[in-house]
MIDRENDREN-933598 format. One line per 8 residues: number of its first residue (from 1); for each residue x, y, z of N, C-alpha, C, O. Coordinates in nm, 2 decimals, decimal comma. Example, Ala and Ser with C-alpha at 12.3 -4.5 7.8 and 13.67 -1.06 7.14 Angstrom:
1> 1,32:-0,57:0,78:1,23:-0,45:0,78:1,32:-0,33:0,78:1,42:-0,33:0,85  1,28:-0,22:0,71:1,37:-0,11:0,71:1,29:0,00:0,79:1,34:0,11:0,80
END
This chain:
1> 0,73:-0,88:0,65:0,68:-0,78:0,55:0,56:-0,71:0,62:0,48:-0,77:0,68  0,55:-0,57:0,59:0,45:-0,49:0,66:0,35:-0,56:0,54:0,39:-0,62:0,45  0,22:-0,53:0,57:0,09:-0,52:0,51:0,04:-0,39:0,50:0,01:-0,36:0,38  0,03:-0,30:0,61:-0,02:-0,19:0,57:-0,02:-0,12:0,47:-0,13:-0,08:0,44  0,08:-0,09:0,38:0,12:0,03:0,30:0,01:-0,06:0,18:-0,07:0,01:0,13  0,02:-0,18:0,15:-0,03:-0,27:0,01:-0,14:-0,27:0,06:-0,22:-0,31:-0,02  -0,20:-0,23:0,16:-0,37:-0,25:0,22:-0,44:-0,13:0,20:-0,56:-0,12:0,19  -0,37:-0,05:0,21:-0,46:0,10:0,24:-0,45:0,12:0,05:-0,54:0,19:-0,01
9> -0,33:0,06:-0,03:-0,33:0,15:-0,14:-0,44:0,07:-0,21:-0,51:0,13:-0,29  -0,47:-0,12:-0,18:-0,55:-0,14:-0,23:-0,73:-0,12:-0,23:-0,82:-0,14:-0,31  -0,74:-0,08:-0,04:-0,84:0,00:-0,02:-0,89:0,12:-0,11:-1,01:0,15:-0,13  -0,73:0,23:-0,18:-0,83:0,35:-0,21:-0,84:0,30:-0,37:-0,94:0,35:-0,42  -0,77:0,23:-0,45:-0,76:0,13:-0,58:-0,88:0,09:-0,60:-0,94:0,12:-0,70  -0,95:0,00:-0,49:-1,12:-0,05:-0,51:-1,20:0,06:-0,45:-1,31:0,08:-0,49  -1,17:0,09:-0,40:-1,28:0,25:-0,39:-1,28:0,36:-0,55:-1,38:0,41:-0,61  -1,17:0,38:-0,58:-1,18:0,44:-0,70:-1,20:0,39:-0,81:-1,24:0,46:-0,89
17> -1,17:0,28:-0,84:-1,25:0,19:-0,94:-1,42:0,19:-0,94:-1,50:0,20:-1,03  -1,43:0,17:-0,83:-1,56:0,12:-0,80:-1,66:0,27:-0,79:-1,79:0,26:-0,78  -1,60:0,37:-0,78:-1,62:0,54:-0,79:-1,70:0,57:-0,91:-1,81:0,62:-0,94  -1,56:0,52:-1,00:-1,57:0,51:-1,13:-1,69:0,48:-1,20:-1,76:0,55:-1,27  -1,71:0,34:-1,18:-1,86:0,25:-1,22:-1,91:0,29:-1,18:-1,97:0,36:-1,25  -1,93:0,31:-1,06:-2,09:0,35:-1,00:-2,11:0,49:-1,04:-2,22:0,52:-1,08  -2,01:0,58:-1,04:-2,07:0,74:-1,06:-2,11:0,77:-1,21:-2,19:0,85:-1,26  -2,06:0,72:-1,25:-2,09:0,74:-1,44:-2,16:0,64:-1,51:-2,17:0,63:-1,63
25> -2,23:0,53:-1,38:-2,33:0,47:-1,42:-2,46:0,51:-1,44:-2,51:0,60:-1,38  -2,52:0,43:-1,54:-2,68:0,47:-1,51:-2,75:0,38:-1,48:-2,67:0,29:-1,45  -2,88:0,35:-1,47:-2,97:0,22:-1,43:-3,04:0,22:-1,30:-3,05:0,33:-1,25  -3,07:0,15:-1,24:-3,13:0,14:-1,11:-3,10:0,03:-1,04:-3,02:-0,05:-1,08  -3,17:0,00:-0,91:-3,16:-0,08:-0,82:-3,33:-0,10:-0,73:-3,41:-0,01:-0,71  -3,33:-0,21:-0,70:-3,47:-0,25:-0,60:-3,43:-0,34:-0,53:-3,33:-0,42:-0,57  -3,49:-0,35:-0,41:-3,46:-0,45:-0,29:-3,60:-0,51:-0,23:-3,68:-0,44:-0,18  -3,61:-0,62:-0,23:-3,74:-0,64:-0,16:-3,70:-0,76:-0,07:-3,64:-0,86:-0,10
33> -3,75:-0,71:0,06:-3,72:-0,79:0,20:-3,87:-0,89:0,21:-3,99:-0,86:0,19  -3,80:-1,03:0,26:-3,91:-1,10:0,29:-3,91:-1,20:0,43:-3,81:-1,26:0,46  -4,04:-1,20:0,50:-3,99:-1,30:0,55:-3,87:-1,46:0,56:-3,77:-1,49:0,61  -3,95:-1,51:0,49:-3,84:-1,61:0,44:-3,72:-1,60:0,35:-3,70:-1,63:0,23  -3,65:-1,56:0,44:-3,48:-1,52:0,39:-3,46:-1,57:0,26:-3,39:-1,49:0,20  -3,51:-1,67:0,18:-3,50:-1,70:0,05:-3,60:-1,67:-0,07:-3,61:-1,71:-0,19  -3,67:-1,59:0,00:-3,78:-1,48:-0,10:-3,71:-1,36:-0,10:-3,77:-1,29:-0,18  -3,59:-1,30:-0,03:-3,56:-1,17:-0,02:-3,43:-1,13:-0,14:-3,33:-1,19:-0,14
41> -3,46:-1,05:-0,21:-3,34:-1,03:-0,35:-3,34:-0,87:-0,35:-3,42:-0,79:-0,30  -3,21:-0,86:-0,42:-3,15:-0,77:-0,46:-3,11:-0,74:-0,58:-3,03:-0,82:-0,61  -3,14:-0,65:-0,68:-3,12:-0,68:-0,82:-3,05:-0,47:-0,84:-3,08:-0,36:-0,84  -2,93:-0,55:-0,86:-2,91:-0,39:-0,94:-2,84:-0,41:-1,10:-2,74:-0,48:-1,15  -2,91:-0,34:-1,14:-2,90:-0,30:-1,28:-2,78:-0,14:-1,36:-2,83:-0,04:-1,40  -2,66:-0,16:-1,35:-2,55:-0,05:-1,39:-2,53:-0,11:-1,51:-2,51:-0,22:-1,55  -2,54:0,05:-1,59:-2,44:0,03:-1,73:-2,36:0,18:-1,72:-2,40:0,29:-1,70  -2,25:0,11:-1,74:-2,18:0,26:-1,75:-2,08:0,25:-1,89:-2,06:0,14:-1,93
49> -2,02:0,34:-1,96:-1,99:0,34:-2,12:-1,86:0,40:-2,08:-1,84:0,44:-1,96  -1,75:0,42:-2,18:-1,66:0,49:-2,22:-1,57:0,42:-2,14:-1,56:0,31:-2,10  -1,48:0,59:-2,09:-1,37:0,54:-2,04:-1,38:0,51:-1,89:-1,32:0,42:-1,83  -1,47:0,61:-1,82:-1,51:0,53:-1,70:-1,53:0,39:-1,70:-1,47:0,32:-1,62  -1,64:0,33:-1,78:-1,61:0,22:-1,75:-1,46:0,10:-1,79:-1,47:-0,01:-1,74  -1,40:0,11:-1,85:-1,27:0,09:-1,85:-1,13:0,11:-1,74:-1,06:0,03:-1,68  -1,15:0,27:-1,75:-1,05:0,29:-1,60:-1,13:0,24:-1,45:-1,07:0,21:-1,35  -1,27:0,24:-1,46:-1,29:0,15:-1,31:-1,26:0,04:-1,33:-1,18:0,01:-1,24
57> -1,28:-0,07:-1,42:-1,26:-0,20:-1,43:-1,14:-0,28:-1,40:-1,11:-0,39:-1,34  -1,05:-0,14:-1,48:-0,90:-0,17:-1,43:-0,84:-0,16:-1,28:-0,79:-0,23:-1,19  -0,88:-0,06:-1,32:-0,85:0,01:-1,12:-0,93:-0,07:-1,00:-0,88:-0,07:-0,89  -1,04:-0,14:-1,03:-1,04:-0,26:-0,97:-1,01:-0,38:-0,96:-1,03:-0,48:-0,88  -0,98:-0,37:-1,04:-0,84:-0,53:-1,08:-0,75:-0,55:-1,02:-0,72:-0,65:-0,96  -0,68:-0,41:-1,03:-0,58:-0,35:-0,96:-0,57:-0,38:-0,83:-0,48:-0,45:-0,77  -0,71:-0,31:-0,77:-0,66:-0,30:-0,60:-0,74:-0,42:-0,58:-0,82:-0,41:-0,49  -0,75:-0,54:-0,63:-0,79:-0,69:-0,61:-0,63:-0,77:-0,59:-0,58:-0,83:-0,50
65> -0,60:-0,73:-0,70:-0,44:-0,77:-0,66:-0,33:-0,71:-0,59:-0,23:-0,76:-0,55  -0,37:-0,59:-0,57:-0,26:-0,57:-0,43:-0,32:-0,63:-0,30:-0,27:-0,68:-0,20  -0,49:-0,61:-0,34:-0,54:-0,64:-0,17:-0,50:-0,77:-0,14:-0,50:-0,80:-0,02  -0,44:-0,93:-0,27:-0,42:-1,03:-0,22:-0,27:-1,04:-0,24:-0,22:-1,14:-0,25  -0,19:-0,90:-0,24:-0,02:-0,89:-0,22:-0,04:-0,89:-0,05:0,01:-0,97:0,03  -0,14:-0,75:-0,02:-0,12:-0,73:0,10:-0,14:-0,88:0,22:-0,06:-0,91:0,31  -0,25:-0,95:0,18:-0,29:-1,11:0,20:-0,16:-1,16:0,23:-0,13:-1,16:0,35  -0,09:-1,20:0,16:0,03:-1,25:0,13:0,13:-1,20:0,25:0,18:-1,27:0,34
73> 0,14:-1,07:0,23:0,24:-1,02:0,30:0,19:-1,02:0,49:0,26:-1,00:0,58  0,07:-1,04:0,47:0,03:-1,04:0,64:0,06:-1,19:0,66:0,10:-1,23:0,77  0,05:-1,26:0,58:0,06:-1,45:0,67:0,24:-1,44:0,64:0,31:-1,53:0,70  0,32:-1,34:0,55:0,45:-1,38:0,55:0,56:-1,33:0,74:0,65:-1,37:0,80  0,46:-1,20:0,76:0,50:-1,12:0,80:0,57:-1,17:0,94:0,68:-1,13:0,98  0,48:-1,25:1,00:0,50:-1,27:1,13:0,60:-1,38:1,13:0,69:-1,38:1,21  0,60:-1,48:1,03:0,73:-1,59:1,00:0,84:-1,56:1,00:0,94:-1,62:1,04  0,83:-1,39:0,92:0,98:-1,34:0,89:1,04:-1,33:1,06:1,13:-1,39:1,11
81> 0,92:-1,25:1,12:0,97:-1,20:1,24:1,03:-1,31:1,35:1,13:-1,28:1,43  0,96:-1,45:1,35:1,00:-1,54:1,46:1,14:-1,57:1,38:1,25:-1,58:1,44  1,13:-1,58:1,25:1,26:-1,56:1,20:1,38:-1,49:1,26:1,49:-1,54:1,28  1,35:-1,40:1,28:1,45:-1,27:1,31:1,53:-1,31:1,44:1,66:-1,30:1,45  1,43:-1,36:1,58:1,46:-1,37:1,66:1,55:-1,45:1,72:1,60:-1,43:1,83  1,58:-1,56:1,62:1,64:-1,65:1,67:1,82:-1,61:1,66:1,92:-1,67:1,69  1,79:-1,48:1,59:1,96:-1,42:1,59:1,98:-1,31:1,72:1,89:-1,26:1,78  2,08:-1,30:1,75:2,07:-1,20:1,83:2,17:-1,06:1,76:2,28:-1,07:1,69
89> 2,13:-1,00:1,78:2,19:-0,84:1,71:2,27:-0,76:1,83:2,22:-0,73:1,94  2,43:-0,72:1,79:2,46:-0,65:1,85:2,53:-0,56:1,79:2,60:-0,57:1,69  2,49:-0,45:1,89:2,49:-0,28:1,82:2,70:-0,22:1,84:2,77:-0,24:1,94  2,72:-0,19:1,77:2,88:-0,16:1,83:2,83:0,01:1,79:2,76:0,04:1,69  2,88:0,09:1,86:2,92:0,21:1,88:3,03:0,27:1,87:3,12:0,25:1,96  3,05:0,37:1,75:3,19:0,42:1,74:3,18:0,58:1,81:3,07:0,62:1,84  3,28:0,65:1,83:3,30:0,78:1,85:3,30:0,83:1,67:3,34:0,76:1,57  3,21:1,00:1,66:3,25:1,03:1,55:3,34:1,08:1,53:3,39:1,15:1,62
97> 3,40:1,08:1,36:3,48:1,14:1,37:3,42:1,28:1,32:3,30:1,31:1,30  3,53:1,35:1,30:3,52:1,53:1,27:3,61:1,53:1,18:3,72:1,56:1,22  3,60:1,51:1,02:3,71:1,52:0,92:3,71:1,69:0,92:3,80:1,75:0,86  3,63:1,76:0,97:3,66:1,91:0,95:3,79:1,93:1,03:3,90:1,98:0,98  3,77:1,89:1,15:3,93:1,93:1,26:4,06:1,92:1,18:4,15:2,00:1,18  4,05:1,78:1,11:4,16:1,72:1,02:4,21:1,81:0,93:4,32:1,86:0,90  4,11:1,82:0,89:4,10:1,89:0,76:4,17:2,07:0,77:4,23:2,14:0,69  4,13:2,08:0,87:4,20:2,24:0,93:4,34:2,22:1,01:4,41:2,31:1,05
105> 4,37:2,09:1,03:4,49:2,12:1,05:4,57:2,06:0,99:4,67:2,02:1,04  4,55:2,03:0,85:4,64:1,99:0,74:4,66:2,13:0,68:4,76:2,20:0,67  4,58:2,15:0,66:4,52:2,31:0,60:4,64:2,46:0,68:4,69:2,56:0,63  4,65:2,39:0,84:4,75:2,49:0,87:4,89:2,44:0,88:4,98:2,51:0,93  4,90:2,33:0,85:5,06:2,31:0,84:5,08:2,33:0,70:5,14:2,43:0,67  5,06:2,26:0,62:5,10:2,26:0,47:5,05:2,40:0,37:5,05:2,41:0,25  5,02:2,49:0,44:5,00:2,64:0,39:5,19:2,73:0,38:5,27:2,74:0,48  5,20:2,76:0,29:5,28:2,78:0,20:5,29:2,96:0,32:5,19:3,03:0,35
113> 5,45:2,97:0,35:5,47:3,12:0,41:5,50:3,17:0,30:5,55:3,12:0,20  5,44:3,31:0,31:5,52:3,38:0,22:5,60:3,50:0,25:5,66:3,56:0,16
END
């Protein structure tokens, strides 16, 4: 199974979700850096109302669960493939046909003289 296609859609899924919240959010944010790595915090504060906040919520739900379909499909993918190999595939080649030729020369025998 490819991954790509379930990766990119869950990429733009949590991007637009997450568009959602954050752009029609209000509130703030502070960061204070410290020497000792465990004095250093990050505190952000978003509230966002309505339907934005509903359709981001969702729409990031969303691309949470494709991004662990796509998960899925990258550890299935390469199994399939050693899979695959162990057959061997052979191609047979026909000549085409031309039902038009046929078809034109039924067309001129079975035409009615008048």
């Amino acid at each position: 199974m490819r991954s790509d296609r379930p990766l990119i859609v869950s990429i733009l899924l949590l991007a637009s979700g997450l568009a959602l919240i954050l752009g029609y959010g209000t509130g703030n944010a502070a960061f204070n850096a410290a020497y000792p790595f465990s004095a250093a915090n990050l505190q952000l504060a978003i509230n966002t109302t309505g339907p934005a906040a509903l359709g981001g919520l969702v729409l990031t739900i969303l691309g949470l669960l494709v991004m662990i379909w796509a998960l899925i499909c990258a550890f299935i993918g390469p199994i399939q493939s050693i899979r695959r190999t162990d057959r061997e595939v052979v191609r047979v080649e026909r000549e085409p046909a031309h039902p038009r030729e046929y078809v034109a020369r039924e067309t001129r025998e079975f035409t009615p003289k008048i």
